[in-house]
DRENMAR-57110 format. One record per residue (C-alpha): x, y, z. Coordinates in steps of 0.05 Angstrom, whole numbers, plus 32768, in hexadecimal, padded with zeros to 4 digits. Layout:
<tornus>
XYZ/...
</tornus>
This chain:
<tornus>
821982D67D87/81FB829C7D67/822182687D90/820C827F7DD6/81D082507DED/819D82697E1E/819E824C7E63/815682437E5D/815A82147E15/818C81E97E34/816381DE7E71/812B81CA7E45/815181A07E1B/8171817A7E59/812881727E79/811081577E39/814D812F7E35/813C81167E7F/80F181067E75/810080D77E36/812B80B27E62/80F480B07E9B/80C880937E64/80F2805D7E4D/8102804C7E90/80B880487E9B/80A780247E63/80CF7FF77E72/80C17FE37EB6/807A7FD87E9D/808A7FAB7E6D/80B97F857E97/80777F8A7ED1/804E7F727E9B/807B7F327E8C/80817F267ED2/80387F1D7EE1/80257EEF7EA6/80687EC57EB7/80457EC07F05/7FFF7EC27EE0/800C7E877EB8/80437E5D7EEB/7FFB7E6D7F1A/7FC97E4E7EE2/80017E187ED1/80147DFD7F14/7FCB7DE97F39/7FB97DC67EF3/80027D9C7EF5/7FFB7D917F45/7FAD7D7B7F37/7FC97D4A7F05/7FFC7D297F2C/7FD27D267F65/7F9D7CFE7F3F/7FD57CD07F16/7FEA7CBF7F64/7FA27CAD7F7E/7F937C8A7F3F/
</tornus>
């Protein structure tokens, strides 16, 4: 019959199904990795340069 399905196409279909998922989910805990370290990156640059320049407006 044409509407029977092999067990073996589903299964494939599913894992396919399953490893798009795993990519997205992958992707995007990169990306979200990736925004965390240049919002620590740049609060790191940032925060020396803004304590340097207080310090030396209070010594002045």
């Amino acid at each position: 019959m044409m509407g029977d399905l092999n067990p073996v196409s589903i299964f494939l279909v599913q894992s396919l199904a399953f490893s798009e998922d795993v990519t997205v989910v992958v992707i995007w805990f990169m990306l979200l990795k990736i925004r965390i370290v240049l919002l620590f990156g740049f609060a790191a640059f940032s925060l020396p340069n803004a304590l340097n320049g207080s310090i030396l407006e209070i010594i002045n």
